[in-house]
C-alpha positions in Angstrom: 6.3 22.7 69.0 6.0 25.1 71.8 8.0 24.1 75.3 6.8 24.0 78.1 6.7 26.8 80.9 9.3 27.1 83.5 7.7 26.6 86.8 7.9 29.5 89.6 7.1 29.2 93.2 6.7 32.3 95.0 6.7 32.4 98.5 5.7 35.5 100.2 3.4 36.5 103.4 2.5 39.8 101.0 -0.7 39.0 99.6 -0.7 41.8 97.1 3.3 41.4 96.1 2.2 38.0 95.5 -0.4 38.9 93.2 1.3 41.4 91.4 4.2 39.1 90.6 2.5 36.6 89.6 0.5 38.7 86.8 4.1 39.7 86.4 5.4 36.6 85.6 2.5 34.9 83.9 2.7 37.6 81.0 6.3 36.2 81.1 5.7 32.8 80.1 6.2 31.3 83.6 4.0 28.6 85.5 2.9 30.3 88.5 2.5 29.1 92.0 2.0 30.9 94.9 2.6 30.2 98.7 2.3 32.1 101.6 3.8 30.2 104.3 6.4 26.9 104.5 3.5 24.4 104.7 2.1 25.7 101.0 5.2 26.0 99.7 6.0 22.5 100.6 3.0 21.0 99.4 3.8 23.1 96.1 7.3 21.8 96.1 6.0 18.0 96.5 3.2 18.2 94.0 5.0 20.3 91.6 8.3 21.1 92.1 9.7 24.5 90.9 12.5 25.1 88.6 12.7 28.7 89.8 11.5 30.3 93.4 11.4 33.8 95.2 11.6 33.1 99.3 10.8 36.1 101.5 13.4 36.2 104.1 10.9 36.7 107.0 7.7 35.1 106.9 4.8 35.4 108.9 5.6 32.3 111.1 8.7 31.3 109.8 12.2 32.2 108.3 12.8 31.7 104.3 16.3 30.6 106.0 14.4 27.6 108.0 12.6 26.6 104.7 15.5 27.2 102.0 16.7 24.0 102.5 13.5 22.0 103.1 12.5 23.6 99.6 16.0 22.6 97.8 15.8 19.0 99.4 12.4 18.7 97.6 13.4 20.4 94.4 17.1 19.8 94.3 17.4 22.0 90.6 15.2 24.9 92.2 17.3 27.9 91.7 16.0 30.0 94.4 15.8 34.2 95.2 15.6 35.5 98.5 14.0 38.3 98.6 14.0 40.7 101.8 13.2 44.4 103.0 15.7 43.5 106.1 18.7 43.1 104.2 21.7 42.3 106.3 25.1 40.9 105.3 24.9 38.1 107.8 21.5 36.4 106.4 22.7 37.0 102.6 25.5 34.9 103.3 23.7 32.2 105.3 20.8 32.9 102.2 23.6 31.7 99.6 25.3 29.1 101.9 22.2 27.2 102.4 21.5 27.3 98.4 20.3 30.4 97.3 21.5 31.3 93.5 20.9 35.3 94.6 19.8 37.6 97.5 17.7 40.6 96.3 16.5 43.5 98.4 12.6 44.5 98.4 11.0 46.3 96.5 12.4 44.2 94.0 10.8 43.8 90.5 10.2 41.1 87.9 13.1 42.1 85.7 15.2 41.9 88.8 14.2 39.3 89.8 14.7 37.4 86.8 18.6 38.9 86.1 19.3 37.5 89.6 18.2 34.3 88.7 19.7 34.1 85.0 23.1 35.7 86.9 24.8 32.5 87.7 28.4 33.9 88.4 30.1 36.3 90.7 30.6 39.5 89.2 34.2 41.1 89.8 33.1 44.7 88.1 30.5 44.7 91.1 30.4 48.1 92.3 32.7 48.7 95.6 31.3 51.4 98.2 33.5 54.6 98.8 32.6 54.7 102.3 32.0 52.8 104.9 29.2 51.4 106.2 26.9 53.9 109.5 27.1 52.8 113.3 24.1 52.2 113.4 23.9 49.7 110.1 26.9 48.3 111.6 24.8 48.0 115.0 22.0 46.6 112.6 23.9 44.1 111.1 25.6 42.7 114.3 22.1 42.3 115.7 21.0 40.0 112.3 23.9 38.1 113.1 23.5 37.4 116.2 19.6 36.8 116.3 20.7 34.1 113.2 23.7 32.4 115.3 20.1 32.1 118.2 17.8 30.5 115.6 15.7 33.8 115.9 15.1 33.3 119.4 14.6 37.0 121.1 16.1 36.3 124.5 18.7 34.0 123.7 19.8 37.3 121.6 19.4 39.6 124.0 21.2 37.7 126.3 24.1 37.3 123.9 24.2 41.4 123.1 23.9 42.4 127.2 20.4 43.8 126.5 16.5 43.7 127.2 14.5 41.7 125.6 12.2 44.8 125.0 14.9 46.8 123.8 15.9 44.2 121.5 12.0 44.0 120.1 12.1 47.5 119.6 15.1 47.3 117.4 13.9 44.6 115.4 10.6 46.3 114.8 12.5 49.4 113.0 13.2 49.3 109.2 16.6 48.3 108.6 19.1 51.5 109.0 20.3 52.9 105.4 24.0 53.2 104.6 
């Protein structure tokens, strides 16, 4: 007697990652829905709800942060994988606090995706940088934390690092700063 499939939400803006995960994952055995903002991804969670999710961190109109926990109220055994390609310590903490079982950087792959979620400890052989972090990724992350502590609100952040507004855009719009 076969079981049945585990059921996956994923909730990405990226049309094509979308598309490719969920081939991905339906050659895995998984259910497969797919949302691309917070209102399909509630709707999925109420008519369905999820064992597993992916949550983009940043969606097109909203933050995965924002709908973490309106997903986990719906689908309270939902273990749940942020996925990001603006990775900053302060939102992978908030990520975790508010539920997450992992925090994955993009481009992140099924197999990846899938040891995050099966990873259900802290690992104390994790591997410990030999040097410290850039100014400018610490810059980077300050800003994340910041623009988190103001909801995402642009001026509110601004105001609260002595900056423009446009200055602060223009940050925001650059890839996150490597290592």
């Amino acid at each position: 007697m076969s079981e049945t499939p585990q059921r996956l939400l994923i909730i990405d803006d990226d049309e094509m990652f979308c598309h490719v995960m969920q081939r991905a994952m339906s050659r895995r055995g998984f259910e497969v829905m797919v949302a691309h903002d917070a209102e399909q991804a509630l709707a999925h969670a109420r008519q369905s709800p999820p064992e597993i999710a992916t949550l983009d961190l940043k969606l097109e109109q909203s933050s995965g942060l924002k709908l973490l926990p309106e997903l986990l109220e719906l689908a309270p055994a939902c273990r749940v994988v942020v996925l990001t390609g603006y990775s900053s310590i302060a939102t992978a903490v908030e990520a975790i606090k508010l539920g997450a079982a992992n925090y994955l950087c993009k481009p992140a792959d099924a197999d990846e995706i899938l040891a995050a979620l099966e990873h259900q400890d802290g690992n104390p052989d994790a591997e410990v940088a030999d040097n410290p972090p850039s100014i400018n990724r610490v810059t980077w992350e300050h800003i994340q934390k910041v623009l988190q502590e103001h909801d995402g609100n642009i001026s509110a952040t601004a105001r609260a690092l002595g900056m423009h507004r446009r200055t602060l855009q223009r940050k925001l719009q650059k890839h996150p700063v490597r290592r």
